[in-house]
PyMOL Python script that loads the backbone (N, CA, C, O; Angstrom):
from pymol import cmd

cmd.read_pdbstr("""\
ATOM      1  N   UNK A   1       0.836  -1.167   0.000  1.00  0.00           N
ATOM      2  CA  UNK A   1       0.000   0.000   0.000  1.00  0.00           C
ATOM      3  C   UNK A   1       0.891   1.243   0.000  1.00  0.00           C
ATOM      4  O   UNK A   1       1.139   1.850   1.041  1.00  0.00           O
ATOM      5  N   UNK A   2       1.426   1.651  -1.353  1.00  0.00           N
ATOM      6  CA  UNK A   2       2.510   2.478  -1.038  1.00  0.00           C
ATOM      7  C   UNK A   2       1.906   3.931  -2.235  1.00  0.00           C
ATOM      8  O   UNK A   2       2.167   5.109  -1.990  1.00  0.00           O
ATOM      9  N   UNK A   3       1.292   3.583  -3.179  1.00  0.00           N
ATOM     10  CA  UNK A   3       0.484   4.579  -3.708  1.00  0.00           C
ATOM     11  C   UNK A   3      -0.537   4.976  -4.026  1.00  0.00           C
ATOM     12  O   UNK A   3      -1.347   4.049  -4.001  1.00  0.00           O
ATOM     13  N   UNK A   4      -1.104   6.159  -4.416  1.00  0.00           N
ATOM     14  CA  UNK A   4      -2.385   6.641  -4.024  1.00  0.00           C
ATOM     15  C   UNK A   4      -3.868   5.708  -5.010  1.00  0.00           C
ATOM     16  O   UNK A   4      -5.072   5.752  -4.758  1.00  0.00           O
ATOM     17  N   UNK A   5      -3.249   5.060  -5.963  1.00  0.00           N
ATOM     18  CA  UNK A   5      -3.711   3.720  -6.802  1.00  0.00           C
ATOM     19  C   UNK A   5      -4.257   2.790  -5.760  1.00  0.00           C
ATOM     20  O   UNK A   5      -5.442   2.595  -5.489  1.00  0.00           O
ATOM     21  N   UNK A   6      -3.205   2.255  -5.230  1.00  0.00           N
ATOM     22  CA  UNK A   6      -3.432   1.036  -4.303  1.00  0.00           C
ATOM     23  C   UNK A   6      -4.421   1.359  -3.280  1.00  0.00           C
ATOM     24  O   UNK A   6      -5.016   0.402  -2.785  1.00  0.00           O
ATOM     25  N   UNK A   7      -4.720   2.598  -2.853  1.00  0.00           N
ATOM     26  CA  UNK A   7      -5.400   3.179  -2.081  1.00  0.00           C
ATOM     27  C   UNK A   7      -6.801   3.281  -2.652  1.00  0.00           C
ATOM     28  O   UNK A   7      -7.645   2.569  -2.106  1.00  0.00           O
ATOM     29  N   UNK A   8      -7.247   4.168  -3.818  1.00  0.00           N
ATOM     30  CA  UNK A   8      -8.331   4.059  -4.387  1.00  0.00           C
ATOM     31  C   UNK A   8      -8.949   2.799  -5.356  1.00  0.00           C
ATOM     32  O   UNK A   8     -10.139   2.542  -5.540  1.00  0.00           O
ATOM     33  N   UNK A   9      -7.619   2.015  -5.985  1.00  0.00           N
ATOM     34  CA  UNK A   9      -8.149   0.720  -6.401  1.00  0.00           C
ATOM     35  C   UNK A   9      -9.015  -0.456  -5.425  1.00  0.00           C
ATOM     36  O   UNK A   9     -10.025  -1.122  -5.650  1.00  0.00           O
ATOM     37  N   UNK A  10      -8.037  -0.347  -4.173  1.00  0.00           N
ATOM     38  CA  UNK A  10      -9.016  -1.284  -3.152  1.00  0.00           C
ATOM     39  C   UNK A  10     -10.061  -0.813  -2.470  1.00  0.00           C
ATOM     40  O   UNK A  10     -10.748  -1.618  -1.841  1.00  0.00           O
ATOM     41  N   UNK A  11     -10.389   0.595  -2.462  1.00  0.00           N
ATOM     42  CA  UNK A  11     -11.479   1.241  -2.051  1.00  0.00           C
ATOM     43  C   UNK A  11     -12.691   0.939  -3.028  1.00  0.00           C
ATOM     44  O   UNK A  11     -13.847   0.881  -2.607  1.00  0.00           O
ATOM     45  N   UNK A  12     -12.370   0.757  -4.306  1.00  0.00           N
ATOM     46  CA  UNK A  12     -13.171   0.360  -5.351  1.00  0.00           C
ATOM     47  C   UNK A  12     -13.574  -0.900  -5.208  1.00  0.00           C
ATOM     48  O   UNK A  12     -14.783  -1.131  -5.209  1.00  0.00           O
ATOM     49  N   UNK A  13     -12.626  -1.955  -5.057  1.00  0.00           N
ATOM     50  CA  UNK A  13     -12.847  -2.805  -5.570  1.00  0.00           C
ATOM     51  C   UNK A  13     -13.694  -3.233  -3.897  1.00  0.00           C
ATOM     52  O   UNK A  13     -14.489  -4.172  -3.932  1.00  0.00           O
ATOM     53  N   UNK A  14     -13.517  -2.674  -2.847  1.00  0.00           N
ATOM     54  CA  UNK A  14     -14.183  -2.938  -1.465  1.00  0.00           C
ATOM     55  C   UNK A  14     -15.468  -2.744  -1.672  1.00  0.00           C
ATOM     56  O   UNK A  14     -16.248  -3.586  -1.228  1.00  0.00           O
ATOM     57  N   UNK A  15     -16.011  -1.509  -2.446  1.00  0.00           N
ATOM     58  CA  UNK A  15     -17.180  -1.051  -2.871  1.00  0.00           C
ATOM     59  C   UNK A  15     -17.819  -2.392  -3.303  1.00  0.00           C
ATOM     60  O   UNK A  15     -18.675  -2.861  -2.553  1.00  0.00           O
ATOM     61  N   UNK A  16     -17.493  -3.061  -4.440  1.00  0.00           N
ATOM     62  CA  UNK A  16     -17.894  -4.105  -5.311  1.00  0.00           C
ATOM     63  C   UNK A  16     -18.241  -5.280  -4.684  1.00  0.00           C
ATOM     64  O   UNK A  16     -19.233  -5.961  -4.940  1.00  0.00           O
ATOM     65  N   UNK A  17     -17.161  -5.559  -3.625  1.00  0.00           N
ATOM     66  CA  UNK A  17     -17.457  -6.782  -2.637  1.00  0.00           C
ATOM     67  C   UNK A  17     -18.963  -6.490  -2.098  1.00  0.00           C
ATOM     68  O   UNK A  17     -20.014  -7.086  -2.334  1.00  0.00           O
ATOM     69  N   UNK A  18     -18.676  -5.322  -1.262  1.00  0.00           N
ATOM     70  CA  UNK A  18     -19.826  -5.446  -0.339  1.00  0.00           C
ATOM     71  C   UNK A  18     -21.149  -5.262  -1.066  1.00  0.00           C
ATOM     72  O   UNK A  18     -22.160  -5.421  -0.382  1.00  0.00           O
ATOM     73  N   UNK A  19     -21.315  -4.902  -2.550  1.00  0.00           N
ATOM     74  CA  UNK A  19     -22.020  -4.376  -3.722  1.00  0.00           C
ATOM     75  C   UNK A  19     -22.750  -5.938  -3.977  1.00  0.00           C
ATOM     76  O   UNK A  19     -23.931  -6.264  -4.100  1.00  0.00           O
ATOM     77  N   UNK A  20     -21.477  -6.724  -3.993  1.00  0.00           N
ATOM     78  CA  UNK A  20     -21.509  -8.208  -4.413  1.00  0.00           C
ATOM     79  C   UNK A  20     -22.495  -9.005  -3.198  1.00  0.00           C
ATOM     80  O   UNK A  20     -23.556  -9.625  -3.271  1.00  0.00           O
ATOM     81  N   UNK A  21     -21.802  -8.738  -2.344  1.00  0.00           N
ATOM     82  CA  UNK A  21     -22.831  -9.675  -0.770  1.00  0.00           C
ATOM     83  C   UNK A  21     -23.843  -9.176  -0.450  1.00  0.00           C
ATOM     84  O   UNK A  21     -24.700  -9.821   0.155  1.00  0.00           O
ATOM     85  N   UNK A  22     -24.019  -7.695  -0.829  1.00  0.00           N
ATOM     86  CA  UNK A  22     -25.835  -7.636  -0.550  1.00  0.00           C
ATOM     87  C   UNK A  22     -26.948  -8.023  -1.860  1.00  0.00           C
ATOM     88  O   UNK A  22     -28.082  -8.498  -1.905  1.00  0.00           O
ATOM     89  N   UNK A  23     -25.951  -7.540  -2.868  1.00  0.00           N
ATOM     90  CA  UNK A  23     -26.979  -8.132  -3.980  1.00  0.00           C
ATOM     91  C   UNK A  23     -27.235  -9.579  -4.047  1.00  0.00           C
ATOM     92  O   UNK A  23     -28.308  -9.992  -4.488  1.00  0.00           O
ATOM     93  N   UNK A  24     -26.054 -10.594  -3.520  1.00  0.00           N
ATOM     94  CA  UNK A  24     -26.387 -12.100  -3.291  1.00  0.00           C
ATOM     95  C   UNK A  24     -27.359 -12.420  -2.753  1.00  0.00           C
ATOM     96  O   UNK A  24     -28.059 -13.290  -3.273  1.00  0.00           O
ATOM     97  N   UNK A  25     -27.799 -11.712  -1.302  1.00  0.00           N
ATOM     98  CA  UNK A  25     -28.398 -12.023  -0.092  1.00  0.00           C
ATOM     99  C   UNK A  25     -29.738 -11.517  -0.602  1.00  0.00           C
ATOM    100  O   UNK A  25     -30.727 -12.116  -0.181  1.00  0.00           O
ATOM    101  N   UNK A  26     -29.959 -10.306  -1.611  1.00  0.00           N
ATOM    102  CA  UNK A  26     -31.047  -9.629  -2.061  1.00  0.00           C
ATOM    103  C   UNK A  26     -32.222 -10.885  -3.286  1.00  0.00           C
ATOM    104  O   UNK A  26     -31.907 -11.291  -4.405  1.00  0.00           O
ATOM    105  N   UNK A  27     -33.377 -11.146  -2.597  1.00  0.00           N
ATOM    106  CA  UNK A  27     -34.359 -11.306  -4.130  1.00  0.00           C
ATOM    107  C   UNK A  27     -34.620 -10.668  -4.736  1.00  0.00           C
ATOM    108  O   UNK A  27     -35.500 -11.073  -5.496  1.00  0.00           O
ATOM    109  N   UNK A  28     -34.254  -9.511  -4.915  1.00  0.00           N
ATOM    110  CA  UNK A  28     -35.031  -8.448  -5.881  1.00  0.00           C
ATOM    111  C   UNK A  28     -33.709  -8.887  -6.957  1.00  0.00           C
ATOM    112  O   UNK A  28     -33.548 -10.067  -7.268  1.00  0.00           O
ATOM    113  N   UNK A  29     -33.024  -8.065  -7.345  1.00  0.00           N
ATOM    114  CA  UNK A  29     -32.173  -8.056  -8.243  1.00  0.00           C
ATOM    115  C   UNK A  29     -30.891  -9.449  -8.222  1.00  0.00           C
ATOM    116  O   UNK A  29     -30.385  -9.984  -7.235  1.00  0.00           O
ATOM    117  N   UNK A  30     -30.689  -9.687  -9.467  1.00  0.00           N
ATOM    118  CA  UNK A  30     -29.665 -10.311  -9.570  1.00  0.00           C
ATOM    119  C   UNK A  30     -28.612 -10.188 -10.380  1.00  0.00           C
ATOM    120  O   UNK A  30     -29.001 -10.472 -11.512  1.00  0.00           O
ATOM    121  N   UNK A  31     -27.109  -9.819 -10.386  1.00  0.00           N
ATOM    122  CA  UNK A  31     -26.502  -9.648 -11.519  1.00  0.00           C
ATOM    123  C   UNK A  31     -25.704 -10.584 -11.963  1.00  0.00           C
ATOM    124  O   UNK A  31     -25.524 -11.558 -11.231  1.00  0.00           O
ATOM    125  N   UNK A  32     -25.077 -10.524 -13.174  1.00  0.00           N
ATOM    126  CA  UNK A  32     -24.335 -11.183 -13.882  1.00  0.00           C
ATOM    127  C   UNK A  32     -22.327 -11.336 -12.726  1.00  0.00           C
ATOM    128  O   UNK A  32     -21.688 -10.460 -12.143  1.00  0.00           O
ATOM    129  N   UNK A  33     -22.076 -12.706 -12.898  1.00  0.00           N
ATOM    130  CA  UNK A  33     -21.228 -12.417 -12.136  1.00  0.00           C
ATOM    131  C   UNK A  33     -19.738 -11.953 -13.197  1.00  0.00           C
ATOM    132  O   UNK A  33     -18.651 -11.795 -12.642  1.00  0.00           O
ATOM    133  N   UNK A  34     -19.840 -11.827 -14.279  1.00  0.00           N
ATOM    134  CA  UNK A  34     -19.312 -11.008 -15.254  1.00  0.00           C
ATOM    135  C   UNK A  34     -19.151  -9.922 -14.824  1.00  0.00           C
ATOM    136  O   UNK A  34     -18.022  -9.662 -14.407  1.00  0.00           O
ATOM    137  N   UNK A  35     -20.060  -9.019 -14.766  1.00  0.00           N
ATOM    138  CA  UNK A  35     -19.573  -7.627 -14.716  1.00  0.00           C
ATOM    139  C   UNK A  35     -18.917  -6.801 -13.562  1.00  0.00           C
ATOM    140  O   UNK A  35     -18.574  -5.631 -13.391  1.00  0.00           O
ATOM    141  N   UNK A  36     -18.902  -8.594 -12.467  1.00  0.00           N
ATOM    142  CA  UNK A  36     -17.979  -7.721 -11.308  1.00  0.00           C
ATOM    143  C   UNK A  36     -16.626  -7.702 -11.489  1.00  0.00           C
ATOM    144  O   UNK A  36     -15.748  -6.979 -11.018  1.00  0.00           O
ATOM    145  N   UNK A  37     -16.598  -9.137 -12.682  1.00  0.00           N
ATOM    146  CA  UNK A  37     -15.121  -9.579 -12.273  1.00  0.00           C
ATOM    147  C   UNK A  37     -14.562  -8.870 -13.277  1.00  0.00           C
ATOM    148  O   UNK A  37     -13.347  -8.890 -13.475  1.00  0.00           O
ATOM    149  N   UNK A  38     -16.160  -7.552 -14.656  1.00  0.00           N
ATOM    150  CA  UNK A  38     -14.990  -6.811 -15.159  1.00  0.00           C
ATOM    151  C   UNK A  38     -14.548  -5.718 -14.418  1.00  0.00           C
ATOM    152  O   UNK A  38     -13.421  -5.273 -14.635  1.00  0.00           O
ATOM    153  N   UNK A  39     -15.321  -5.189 -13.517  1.00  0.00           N
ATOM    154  CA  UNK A  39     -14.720  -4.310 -12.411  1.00  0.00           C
ATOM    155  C   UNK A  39     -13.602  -4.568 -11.669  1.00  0.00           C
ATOM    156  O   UNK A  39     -12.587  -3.873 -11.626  1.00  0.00           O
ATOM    157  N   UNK A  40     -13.806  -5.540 -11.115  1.00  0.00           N
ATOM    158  CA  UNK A  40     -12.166  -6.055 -10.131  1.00  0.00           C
ATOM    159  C   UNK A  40     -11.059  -6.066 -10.917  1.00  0.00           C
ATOM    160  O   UNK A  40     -10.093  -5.501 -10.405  1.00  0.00           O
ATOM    161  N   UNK A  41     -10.818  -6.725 -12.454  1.00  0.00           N
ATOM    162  CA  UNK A  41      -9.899  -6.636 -13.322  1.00  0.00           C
ATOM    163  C   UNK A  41      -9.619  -5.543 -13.744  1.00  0.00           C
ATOM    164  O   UNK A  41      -8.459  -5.493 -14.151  1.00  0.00           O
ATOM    165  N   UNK A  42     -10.620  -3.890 -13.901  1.00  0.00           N
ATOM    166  CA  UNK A  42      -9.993  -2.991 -14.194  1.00  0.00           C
ATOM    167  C   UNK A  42      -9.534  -2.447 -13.007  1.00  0.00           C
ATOM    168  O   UNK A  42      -8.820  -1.448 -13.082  1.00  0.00           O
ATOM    169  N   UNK A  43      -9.877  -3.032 -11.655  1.00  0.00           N
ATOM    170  CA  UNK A  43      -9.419  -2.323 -10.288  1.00  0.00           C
ATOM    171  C   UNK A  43      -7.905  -2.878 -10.671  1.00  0.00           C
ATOM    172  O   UNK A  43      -7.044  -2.013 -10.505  1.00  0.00           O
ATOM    173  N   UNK A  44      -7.372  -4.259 -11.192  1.00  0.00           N
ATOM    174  CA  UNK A  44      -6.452  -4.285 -11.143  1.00  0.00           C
ATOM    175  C   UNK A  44      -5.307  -3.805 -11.888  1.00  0.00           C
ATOM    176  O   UNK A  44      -4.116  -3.727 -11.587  1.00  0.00           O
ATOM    177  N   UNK A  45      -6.274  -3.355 -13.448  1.00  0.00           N
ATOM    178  CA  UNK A  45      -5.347  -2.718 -14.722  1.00  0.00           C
ATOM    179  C   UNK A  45      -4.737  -1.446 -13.945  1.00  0.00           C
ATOM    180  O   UNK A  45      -3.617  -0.941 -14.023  1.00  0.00           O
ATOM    181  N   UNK A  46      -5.813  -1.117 -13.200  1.00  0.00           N
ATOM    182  CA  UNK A  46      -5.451   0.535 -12.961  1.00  0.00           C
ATOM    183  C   UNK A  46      -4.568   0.468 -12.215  1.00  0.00           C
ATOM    184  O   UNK A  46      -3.477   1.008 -12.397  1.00  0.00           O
ATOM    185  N   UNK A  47      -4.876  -0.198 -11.254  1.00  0.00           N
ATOM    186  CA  UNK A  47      -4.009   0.290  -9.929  1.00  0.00           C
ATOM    187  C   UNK A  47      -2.320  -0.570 -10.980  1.00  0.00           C
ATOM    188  O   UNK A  47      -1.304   0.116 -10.867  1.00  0.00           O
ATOM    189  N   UNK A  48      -2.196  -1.595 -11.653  1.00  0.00           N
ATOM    190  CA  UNK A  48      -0.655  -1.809 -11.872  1.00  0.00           C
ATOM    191  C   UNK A  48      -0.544  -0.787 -13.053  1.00  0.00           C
ATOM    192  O   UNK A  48       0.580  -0.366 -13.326  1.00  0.00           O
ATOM    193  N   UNK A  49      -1.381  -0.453 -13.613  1.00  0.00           N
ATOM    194  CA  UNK A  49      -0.493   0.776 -14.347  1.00  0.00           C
ATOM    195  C   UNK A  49      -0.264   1.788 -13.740  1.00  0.00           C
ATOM    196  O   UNK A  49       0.828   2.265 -14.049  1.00  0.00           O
ATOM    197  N   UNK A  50      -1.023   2.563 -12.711  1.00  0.00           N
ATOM    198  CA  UNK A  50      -0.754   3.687 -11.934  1.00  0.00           C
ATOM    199  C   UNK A  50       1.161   3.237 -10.572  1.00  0.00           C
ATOM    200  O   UNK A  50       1.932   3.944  -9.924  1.00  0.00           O
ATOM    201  N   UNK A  51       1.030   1.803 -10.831  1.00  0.00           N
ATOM    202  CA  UNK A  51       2.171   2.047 -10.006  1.00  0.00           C
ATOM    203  C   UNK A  51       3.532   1.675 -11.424  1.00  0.00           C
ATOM    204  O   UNK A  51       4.745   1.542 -11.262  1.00  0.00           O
ATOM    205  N   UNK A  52       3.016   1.626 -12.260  1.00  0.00           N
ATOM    206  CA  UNK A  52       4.226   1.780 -13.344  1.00  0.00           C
ATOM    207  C   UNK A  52       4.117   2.941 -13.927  1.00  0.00           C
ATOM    208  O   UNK A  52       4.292   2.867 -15.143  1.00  0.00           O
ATOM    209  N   UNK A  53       3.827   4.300 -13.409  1.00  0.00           N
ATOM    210  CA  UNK A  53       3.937   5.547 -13.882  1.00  0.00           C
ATOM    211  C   UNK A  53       3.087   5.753 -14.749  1.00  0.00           C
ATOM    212  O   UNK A  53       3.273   6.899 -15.160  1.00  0.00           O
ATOM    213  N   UNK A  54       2.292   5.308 -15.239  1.00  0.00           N
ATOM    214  CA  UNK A  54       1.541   5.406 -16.579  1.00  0.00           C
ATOM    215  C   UNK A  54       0.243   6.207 -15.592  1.00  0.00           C
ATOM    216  O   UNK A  54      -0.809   5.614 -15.351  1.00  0.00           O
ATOM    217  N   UNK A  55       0.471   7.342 -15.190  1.00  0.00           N
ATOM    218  CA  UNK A  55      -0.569   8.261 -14.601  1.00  0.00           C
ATOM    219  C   UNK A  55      -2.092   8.349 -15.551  1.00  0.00           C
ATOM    220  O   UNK A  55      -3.162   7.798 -15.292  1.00  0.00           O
ATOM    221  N   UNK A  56      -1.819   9.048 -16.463  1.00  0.00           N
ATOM    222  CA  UNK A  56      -2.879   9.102 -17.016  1.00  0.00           C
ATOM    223  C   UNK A  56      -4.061   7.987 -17.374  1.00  0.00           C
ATOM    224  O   UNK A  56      -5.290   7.988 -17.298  1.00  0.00           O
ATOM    225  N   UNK A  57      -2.911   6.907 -17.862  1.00  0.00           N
ATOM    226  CA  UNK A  57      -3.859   5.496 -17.753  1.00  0.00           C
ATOM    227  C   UNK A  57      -4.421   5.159 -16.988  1.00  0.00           C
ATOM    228  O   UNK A  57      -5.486   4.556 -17.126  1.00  0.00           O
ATOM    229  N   UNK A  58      -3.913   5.427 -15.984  1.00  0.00           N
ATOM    230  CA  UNK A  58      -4.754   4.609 -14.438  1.00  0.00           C
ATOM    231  C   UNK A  58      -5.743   5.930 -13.856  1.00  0.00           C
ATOM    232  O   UNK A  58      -6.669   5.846 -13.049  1.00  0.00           O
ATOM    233  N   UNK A  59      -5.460   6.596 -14.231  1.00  0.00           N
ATOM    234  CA  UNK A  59      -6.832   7.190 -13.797  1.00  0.00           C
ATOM    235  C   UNK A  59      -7.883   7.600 -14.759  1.00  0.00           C
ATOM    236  O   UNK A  59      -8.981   7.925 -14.306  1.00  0.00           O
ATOM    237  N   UNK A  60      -7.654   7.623 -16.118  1.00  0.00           N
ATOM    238  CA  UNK A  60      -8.731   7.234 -16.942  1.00  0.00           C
ATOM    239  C   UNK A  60      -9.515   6.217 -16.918  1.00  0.00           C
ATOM    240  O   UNK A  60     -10.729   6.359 -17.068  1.00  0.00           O
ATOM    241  N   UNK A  61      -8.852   4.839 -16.694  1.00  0.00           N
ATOM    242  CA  UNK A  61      -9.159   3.559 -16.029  1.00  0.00           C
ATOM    243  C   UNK A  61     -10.094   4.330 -14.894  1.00  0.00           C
ATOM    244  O   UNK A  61     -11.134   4.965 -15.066  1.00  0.00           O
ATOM    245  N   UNK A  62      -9.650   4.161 -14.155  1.00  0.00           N
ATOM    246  CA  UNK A  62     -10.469   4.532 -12.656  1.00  0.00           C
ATOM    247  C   UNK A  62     -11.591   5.013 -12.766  1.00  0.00           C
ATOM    248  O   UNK A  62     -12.482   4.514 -12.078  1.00  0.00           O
ATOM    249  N   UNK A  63     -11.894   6.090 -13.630  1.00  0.00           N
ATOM    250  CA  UNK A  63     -13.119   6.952 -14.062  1.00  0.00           C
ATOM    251  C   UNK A  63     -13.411   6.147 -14.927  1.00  0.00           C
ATOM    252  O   UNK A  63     -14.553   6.388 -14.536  1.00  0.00           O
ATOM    253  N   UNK A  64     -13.510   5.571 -15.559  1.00  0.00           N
ATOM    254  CA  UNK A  64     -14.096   4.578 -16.653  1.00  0.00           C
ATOM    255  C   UNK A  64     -14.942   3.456 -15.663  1.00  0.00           C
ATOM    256  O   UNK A  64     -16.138   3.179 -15.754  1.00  0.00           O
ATOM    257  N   UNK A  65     -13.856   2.849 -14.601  1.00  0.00           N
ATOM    258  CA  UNK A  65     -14.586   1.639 -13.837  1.00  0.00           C
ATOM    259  C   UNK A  65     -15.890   2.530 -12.880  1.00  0.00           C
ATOM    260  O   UNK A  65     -16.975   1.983 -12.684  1.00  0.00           O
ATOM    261  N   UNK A  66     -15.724   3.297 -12.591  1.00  0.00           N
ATOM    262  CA  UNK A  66     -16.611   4.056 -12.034  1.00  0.00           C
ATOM    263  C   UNK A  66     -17.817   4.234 -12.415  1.00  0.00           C
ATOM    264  O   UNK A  66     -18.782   3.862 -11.747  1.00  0.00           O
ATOM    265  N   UNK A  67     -17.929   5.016 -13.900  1.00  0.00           N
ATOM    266  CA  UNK A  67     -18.851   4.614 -14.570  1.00  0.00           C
ATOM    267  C   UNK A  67     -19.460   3.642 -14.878  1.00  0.00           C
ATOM    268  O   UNK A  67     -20.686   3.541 -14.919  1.00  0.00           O
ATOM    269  N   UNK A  68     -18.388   2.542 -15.213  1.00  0.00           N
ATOM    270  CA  UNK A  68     -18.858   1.187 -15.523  1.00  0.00           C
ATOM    271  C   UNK A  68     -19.841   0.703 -14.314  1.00  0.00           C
ATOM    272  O   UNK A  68     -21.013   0.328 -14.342  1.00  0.00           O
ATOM    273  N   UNK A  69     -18.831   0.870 -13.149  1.00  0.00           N
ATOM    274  CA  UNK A  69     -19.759   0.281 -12.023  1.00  0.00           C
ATOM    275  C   UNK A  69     -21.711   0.915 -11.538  1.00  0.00           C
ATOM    276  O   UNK A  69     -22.748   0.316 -11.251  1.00  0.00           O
ATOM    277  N   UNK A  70     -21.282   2.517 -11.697  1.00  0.00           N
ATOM    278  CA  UNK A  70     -22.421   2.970 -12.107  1.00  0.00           C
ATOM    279  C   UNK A  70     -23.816   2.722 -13.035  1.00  0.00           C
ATOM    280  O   UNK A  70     -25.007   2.834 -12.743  1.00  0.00           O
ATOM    281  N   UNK A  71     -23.108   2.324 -14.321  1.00  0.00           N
ATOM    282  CA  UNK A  71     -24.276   2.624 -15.165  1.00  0.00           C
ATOM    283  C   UNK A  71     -24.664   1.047 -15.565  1.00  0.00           C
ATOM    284  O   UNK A  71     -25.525   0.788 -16.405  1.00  0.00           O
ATOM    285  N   UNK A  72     -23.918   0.052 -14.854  1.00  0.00           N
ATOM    286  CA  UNK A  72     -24.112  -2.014 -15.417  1.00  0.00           C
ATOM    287  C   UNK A  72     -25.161  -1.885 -13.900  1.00  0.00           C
ATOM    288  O   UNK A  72     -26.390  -1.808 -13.894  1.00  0.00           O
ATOM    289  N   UNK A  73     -24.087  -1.894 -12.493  1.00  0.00           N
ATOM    290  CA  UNK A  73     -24.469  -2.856 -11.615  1.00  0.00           C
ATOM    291  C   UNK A  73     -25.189  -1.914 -10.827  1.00  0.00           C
ATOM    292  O   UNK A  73     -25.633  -2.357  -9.767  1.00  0.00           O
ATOM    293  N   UNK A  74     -25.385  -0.852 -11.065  1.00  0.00           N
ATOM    294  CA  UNK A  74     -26.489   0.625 -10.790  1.00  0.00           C
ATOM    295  C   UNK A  74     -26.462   0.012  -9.065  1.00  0.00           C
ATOM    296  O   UNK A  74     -27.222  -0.899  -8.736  1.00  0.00           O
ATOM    297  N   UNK A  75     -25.424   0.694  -8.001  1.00  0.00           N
ATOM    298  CA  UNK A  75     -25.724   0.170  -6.491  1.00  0.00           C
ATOM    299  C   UNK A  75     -26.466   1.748  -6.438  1.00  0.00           C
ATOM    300  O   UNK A  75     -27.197   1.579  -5.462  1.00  0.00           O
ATOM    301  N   UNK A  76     -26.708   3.103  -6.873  1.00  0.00           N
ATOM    302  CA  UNK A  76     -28.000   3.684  -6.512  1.00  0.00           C
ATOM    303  C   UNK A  76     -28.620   3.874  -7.496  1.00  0.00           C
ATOM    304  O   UNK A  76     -28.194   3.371  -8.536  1.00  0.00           O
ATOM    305  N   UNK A  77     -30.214   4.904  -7.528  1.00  0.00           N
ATOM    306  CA  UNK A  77     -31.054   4.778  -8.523  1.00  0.00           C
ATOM    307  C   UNK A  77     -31.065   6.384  -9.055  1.00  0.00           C
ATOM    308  O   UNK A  77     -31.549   7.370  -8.500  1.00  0.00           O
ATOM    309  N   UNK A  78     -30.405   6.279 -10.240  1.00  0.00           N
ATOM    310  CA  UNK A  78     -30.110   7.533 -10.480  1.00  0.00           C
ATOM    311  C   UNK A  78     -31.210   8.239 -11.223  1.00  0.00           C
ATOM    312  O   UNK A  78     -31.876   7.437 -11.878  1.00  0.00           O
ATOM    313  N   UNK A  79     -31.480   9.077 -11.295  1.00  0.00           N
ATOM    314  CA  UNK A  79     -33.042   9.820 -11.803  1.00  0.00           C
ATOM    315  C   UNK A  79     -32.586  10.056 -13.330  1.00  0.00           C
ATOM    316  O   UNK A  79     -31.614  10.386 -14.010  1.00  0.00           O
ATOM    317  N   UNK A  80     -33.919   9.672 -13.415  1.00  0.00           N
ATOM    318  CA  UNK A  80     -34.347   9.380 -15.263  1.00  0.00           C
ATOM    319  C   UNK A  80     -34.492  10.558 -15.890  1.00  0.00           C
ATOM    320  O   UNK A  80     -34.875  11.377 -15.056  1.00  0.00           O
ATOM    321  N   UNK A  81     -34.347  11.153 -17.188  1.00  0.00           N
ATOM    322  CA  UNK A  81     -34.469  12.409 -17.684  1.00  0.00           C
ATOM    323  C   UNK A  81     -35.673  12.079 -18.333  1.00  0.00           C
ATOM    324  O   UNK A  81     -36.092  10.982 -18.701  1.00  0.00           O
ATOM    325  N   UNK A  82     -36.215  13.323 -18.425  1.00  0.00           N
ATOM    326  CA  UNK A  82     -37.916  13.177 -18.692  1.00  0.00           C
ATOM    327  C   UNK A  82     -38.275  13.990 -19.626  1.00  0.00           C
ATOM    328  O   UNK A  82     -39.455  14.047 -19.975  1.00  0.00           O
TER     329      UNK A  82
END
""", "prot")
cmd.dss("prot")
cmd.show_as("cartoon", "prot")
cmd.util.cbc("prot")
cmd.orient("prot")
């Protein structure tokens, strides 16, 4: 845990876990277990490119998984345009 990657990659990817164990435990919704493990894999692109200097990559990454995680596995309900 030595850079600010490793720091926000596992904060992400902590998000996803606990994202993961309530939606398990939940009947309402169910997701694909695909689209976590494409989240965790870009938690991991990012965070090893952000510790091989490649700055920009890893945090384009980061904002990308963000979204991703946002707009697939929707953990809030974001208001509809009308």
């Amino acid at each position: 845990m030595e850079t600010v990657y490793d720091w926000v990659t596992l904060a992400i990817f902590a998000g996803l876990v606990v994202l993961f164990l309530q939606r398990s435990m939940s009947d309402d919704r169910q997701d694909s277990m695909i689209a976590y493990m494409a989240g965790a894999a870009m938690c991991a692109l990012a965070n090893y490119l952000g510790n091989e200097g490649h700055d920009l990559l890893a945090s384009a990454l980061i904002v990308a998984n963000l979204a991703f995680i946002l707009l697939v596995l929707k953990p809030i309900d974001l208001p509809r345009r009308s």
